[in-house]
C-alpha positions in Angstrom: 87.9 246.9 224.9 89.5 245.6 222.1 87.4 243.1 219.8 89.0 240.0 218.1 88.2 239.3 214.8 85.6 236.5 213.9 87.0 232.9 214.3 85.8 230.6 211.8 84.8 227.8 213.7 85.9 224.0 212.1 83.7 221.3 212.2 86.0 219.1 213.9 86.0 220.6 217.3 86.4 218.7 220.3 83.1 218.6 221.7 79.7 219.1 220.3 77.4 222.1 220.5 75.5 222.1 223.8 72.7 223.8 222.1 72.7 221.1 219.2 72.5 217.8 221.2 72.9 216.3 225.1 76.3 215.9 226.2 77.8 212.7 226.9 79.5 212.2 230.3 82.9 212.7 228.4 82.3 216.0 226.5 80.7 217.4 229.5 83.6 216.8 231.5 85.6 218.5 229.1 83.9 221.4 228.3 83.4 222.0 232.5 87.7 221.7 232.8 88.0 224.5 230.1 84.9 226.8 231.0 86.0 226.2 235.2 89.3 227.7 233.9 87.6 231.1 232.7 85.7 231.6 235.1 88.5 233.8 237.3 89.0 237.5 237.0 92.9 236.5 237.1 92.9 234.4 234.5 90.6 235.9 232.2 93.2 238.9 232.1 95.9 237.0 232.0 94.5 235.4 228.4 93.8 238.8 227.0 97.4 239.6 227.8 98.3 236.5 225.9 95.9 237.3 223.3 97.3 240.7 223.1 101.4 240.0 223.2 102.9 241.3 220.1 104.9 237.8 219.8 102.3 235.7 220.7 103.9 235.0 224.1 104.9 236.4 227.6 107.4 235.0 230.6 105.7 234.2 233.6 107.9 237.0 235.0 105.9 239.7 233.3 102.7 238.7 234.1 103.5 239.2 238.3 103.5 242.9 238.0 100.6 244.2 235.5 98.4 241.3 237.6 99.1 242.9 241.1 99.8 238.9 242.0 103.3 237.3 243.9 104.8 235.1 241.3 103.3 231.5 243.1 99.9 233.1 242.8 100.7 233.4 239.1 101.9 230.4 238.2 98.9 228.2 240.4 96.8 229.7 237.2 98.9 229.5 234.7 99.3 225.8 236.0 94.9 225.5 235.9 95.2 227.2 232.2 97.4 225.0 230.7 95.4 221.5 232.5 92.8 222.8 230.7 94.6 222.8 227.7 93.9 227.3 227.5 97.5 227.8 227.6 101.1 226.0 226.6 104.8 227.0 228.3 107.9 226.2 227.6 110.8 226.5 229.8 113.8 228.7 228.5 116.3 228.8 231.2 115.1 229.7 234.7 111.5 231.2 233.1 108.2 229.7 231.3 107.1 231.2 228.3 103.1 231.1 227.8 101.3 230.9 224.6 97.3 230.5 224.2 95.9 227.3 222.6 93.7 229.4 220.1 92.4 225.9 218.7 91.2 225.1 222.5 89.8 228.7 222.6 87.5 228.2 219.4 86.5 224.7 220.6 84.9 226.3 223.6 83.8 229.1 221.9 81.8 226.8 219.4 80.5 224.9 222.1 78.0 227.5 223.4 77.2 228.8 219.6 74.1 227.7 217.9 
């Protein structure tokens, strides 16, 4: 398994620490849509393939075979990724490019650090 380097974590990230303070009604919400949207075996790999694309980003199309998932399956969580803000596409002809929100990615990450 491949390690990522460390992320330096900004100050300004979206929601607080949930080990530093209680969580407003607001930032909980938040940080529920993002950590609801890891917690799938399908989508978990389909960010480390993100993470691991040598251009940063992969077509929809080439996520259906290394997944072992029909195409609507595919898109239904690349749709719940990018609601909670994991992932971004953009449309290039008939296909979807998909790109990680790395910022969104540390935000979450820094939410369950001390």
């Amino acid at each position: 398994m491949k390690r990522s380097p460390t992320i330096e974590v900004s100050e300004d990230v979206c929601c607080p620490s949930i080990l530093q303070a209680p969580l407003g009604a607001d930032d909980a919400g938040e940080l529920a849509r993002g950590f609801q949207a890891l917690a799938d075996p399908v989508r978990l790999r389909v960010l480390s393939m993100l993470a691991d694309a040598p251009r940063g980003e992969v077509c929809v199309c080439d996520f259906v075979g290394p997944l072992g998932k029909s195409q609507p399956t595919v898109s239904h969580h690349l749709k719940i990724l990018a609601e909670a803000g994991l992932v971004h596409g953009e449309r290039r002809g008939k296909w979807v490019w998909y790109s990680l929100d790395r910022t969104r990615l540390t935000d979450l990450r820094a939410a369950i650090g001390s």
